[in-house]
C-alpha positions in Angstrom: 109.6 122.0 70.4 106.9 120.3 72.5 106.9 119.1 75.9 107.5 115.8 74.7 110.4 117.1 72.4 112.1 118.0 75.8 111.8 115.3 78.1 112.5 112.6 75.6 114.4 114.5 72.5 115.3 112.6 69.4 118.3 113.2 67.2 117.5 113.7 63.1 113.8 112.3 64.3 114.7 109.1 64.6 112.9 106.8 67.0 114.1 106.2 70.2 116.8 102.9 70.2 117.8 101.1 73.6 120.6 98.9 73.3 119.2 95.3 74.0 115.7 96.4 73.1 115.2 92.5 71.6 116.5 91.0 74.7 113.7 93.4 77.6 113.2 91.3 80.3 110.9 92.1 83.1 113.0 92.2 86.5 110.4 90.6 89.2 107.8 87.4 88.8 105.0 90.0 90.3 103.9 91.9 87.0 106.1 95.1 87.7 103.9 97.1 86.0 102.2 100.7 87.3 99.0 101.8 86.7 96.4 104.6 87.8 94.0 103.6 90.2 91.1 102.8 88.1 89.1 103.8 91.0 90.3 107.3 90.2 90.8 108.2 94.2 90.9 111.6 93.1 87.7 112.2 92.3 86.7 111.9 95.7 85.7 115.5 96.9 87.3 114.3 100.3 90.7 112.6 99.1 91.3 115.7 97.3 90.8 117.8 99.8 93.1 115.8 101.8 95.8 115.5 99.4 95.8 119.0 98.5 96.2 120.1 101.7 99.4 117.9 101.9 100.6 119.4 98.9 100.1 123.3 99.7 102.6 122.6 103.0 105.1 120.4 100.6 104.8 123.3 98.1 106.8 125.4 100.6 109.6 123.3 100.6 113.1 125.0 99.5 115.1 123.0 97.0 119.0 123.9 97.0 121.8 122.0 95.1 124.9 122.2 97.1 128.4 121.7 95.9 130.8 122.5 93.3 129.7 119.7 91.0 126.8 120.4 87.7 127.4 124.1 87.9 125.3 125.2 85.0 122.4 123.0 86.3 122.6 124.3 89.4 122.5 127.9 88.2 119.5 127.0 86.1 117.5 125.2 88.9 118.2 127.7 91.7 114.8 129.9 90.8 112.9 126.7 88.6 112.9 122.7 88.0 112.0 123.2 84.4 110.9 125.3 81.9 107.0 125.1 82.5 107.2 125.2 85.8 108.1 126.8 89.7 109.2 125.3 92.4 106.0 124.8 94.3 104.3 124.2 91.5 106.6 121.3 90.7 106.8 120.1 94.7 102.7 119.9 94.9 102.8 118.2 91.4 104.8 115.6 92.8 103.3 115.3 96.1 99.9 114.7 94.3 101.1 112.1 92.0 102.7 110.0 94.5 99.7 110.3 97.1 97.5 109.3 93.8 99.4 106.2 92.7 101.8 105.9 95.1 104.9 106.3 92.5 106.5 109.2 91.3 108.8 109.3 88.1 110.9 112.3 87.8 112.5 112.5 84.7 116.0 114.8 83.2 114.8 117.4 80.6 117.2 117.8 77.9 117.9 120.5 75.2 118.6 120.1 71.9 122.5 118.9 73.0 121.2 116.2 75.2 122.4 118.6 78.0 119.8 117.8 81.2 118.3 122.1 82.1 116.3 120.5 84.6 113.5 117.9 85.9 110.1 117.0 85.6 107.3 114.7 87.4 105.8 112.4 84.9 102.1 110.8 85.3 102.3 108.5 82.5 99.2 105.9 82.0 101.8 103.2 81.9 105.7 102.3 83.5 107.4 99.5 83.1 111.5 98.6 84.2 112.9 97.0 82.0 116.6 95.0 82.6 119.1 94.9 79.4 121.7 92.5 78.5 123.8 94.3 80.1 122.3 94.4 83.5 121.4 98.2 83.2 118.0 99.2 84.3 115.5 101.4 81.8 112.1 102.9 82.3 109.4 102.6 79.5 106.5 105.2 79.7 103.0 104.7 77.8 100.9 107.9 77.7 97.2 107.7 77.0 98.2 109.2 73.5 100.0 106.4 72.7 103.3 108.4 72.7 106.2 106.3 74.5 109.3 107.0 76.0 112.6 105.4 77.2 115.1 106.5 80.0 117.6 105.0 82.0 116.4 104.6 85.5 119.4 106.1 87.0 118.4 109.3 85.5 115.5 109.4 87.3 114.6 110.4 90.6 111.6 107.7 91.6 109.4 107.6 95.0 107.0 104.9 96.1 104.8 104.7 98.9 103.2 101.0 100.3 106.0 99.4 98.7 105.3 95.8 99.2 104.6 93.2 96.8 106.6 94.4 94.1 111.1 95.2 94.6 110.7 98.4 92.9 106.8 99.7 92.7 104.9 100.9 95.4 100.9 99.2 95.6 97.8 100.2 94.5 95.9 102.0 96.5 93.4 99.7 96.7 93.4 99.2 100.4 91.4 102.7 100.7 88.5 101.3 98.4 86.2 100.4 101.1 85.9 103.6 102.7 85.7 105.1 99.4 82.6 103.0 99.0 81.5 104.1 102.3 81.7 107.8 101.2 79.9 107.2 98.0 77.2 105.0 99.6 76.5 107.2 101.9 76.2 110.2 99.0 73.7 108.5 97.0 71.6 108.0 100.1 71.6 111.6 101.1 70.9 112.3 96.9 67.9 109.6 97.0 66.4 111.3 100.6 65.9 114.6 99.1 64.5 113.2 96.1 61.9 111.1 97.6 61.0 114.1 100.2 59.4 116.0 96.8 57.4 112.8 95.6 54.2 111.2 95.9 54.5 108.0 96.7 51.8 105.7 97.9 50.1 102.6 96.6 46.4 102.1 95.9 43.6 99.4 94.5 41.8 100.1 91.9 38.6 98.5 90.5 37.1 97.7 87.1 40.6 96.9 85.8 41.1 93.4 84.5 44.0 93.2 82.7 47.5 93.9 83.4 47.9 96.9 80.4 45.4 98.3 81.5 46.8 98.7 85.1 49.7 100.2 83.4 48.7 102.4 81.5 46.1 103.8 84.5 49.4 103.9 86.6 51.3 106.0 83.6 48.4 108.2 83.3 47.9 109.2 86.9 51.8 110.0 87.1 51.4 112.1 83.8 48.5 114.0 84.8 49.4 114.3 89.1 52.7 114.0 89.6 54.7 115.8 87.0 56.1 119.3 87.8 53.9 121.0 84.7 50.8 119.8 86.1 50.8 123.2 88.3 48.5 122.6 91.1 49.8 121.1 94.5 46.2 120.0 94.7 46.1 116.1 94.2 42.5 114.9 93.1 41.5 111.1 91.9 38.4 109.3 91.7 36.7 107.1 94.3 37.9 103.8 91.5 40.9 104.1 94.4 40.5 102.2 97.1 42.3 101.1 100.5 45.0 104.4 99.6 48.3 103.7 101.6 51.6 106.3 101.5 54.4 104.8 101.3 56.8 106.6 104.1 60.7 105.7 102.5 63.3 106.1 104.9 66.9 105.7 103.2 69.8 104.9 106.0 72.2 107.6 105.8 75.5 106.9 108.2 75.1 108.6 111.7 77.6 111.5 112.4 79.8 109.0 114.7 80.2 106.5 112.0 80.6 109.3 109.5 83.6 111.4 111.4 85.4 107.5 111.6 85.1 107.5 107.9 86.7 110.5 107.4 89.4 109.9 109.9 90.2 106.8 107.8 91.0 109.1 105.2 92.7 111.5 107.1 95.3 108.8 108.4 95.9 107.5 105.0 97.4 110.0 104.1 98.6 111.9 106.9 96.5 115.0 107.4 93.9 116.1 110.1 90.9 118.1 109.3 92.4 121.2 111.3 95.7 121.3 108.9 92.5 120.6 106.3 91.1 123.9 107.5 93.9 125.8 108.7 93.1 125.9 112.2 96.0 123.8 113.5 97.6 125.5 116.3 101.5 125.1 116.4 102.1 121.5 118.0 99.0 120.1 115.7 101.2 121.3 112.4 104.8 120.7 114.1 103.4 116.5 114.3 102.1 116.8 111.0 105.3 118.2 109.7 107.3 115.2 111.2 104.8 112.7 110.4 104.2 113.6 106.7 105.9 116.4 105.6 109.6 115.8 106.2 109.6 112.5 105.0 109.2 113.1 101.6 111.6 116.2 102.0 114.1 113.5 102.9 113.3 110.9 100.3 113.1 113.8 97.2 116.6 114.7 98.7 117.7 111.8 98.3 116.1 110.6 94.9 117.0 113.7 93.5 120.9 113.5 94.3 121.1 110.5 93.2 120.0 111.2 89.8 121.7 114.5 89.7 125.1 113.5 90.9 127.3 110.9 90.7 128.7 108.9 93.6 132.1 110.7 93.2 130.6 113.7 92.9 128.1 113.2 95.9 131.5 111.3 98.3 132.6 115.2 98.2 129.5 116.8 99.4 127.5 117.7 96.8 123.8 116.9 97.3 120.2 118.6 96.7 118.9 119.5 100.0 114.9 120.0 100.4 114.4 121.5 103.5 111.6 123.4 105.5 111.7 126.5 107.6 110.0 124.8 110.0 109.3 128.1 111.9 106.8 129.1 109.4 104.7 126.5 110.6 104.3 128.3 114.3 101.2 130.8 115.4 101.9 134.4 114.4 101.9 134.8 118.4 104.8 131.9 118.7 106.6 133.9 115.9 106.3 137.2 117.8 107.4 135.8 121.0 110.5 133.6 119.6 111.6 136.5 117.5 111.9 138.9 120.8 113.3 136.0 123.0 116.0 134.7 120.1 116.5 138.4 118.3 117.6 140.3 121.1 119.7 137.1 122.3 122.2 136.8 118.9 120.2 133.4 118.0 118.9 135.3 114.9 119.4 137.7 112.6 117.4 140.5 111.4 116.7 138.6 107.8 116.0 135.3 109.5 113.2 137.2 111.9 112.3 138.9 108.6 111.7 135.6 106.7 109.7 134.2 109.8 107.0 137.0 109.2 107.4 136.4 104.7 109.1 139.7 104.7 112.1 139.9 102.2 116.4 139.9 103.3 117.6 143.7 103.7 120.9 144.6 102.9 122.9 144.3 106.2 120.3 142.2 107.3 122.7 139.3 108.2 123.7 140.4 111.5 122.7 139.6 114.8 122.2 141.9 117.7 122.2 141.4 121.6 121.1 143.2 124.3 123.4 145.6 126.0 122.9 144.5 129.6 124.4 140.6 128.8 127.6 140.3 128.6 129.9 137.1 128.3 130.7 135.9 131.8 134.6 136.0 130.9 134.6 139.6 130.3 132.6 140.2 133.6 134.8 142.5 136.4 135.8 140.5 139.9 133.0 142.2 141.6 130.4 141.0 138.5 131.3 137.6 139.1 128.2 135.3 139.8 130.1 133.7 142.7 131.4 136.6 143.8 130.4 137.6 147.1 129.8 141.4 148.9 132.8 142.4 151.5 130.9 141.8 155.1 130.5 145.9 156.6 133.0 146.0 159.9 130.9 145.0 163.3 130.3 148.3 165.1 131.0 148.7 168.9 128.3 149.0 171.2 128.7 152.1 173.3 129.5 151.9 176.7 127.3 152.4 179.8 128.1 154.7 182.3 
């Protein structure tokens, strides 16, 4: 049973049927259709660097379903989403897809039963929504196989980024173009530098030529017999038929460091990143704003998306929900980590597993107890004389002696 098998199954192998198929009618005016950025963003040895540095710190994210509600799905997802994947695995999947094209399709897989054992992120070629007779929404996908599939839309968990033109799809990513053509620009000039600095060039007249062929084929000759790498000598030796000998001295424009490190920032705040969370050398505050600015976001939005395709709205009016949540702790300097695990720890703020999981360590057994200090108590249980407000008895005045 193929991947395929799973996400869209088909019963006795025949095809897929949506009721109302004759009567599809696209939902907006504005073509609501998504497509890959033909520019292919990701080829970009800088967007993906930038992206993938998003999705490491999204791949950290913990997933819980919470409630009494889909038991045996929650009991399958607790460790994995699906049967091919892990949890980061499928949270850096997503993140990429969704920075990429700025939609993300999570789809139910199903078994042989139709039963959903889990979810997975889809990157078809080709979406469309589609609106049936009776009102209900479906999604269409079109691989770059050619294979299709069909699934209600409120079976899927969907994300969109730029959402603007279109009611449903987030836009293209079009708007990063020019700086893309910036970077490239600037990469063929640096390409075209160091190939001129290892060539002859100059320009040269030369007599006893008249026709035009015949300065051709001089030109092609020199090259072949000079300038090649098999000619073997650095010497360069030609005839005194060359007269009024000029190099040519080619300067290609690169972009200067200033205008370069604006480029790159463009990047950067596109999608969110800085080039210290790029190179791990953020210090606490640097990753605790990129955590608020891009990383809990989509932690609320995959909560959200995926709740609603998991649960009902009965089921989710009594408290059952898919949380994706952050230890945002793990995002503090290992000398922040020491220093809040002695001033919490010893204060009853945290247990012994939660100071463990701060450093990556494993739980303990007994580990779920917190410890204080013997010198605090609580000021209720404090004796009269411990009292804060308390104050010492004044010692008696004593008498001055007499003089005789």
């Amino acid at each position: 049973m193929g991947l395929l098998d799973w996400l869209f199954p088909k019963e006795d192998d025949e095809p897929v049927k949506v009721p109302g198929a004759d009567r599809f009618s696209l939902l907006t005016a504005y073509q609501p259709t998504f497509r890959r950025y033909s520019g292919s963003i990701y080829e970009s040895d800088l967007v993906r660097s930038a992206i993938e540095a998003k999705a490491r710190h999204i791949s950290k994210l913990k997933v819980e379903m919470q409630g009494d509600a889909q038991g045996a799905l929650k009991a399958r997802m607790r460790h994995t989403p699906n049967p091919w994947q892990t949890w980061p695995q499928f949270l850096a999947r997503a993140s990429t897809i969704l920075d990429c094209t700025n939609n993300l399709f999570i789809v139910p897989v199903q078994n042989e039963h139709f039963e959903t054992i889990g979810f997975f992120p889809l990157l078809p070629d080709k979406a469309k929504l589609l609106e049936d007779k009776d009102g209900q929404l479906w999604v269409r996908y079109r691989f770059r196989t050619g294979v299709t599939g069909v699934v209600e839309f409120d079976r899927c968990a969907y994300l969109n980024k730029h959402q603007y033109e279109s009611d449903i799809y987030g836009d293209s990513n079009s708007a990063l173009r020019r700086t893309l053509d910036l970077i490239s620009i600037n990469d063929q000039a640096i390409k075209e530098a160091a190939h001129n600095s290892a060539t002859y060039r100059f320009m040269a007249q030369v007599s006893n030529f008249v026709s035009p062929e015949d300065l051709a084929n001089e030109r092609t000759r020199f090259s072949e017999d000079n300038l090649k790498s098999e000619a073997g000598s650095g010497l360069l030796l030609f005839p005194n038929t060359y007269k009024d000998i000029r190099q040519i001295d080619s300067k290609p424009y690169t972009v200067d460091p200033d205008e370069m490190e604006q480029i790159q920032t463009n990047v950067f705040n596109y999608f969110g990143v800085s080039e210290k969370v790029m190179q791990g050398t953020a210090n606490s505050d640097e990753l605790d704003a990129f955590f608020n600015s891009s990383i809990e976001p989509f932690a609320v939005a995959l909560s959200e998306a995926m709740s609603k395709a998991i649960y009902t709205d009965r089921e989710r009016s009594f408290g059952n929900h898919v949380y994706v949540s952050a230890n945002r702790l793990q995002y503090m300097t290992q000398t922040a980590k020491v220093s809040m695990a002695r001033d919490l720890g010893d204060r009853g703020i945290l247990t012994i597993n939660e100071i463990r999981e701060l450093f990556n360590y494993g739980p303990i057994e007994g580990g779920d107890v917190a410890y204080i200090r013997g010198e605090y108590k609580p000021v209720e249980t404090l004796e009269p004389d411990e009292q804060p407000d308390s104050q010492p008895d004044e010692e008696p005045a004593q008498e001055e002696p007499l003089n005789e």
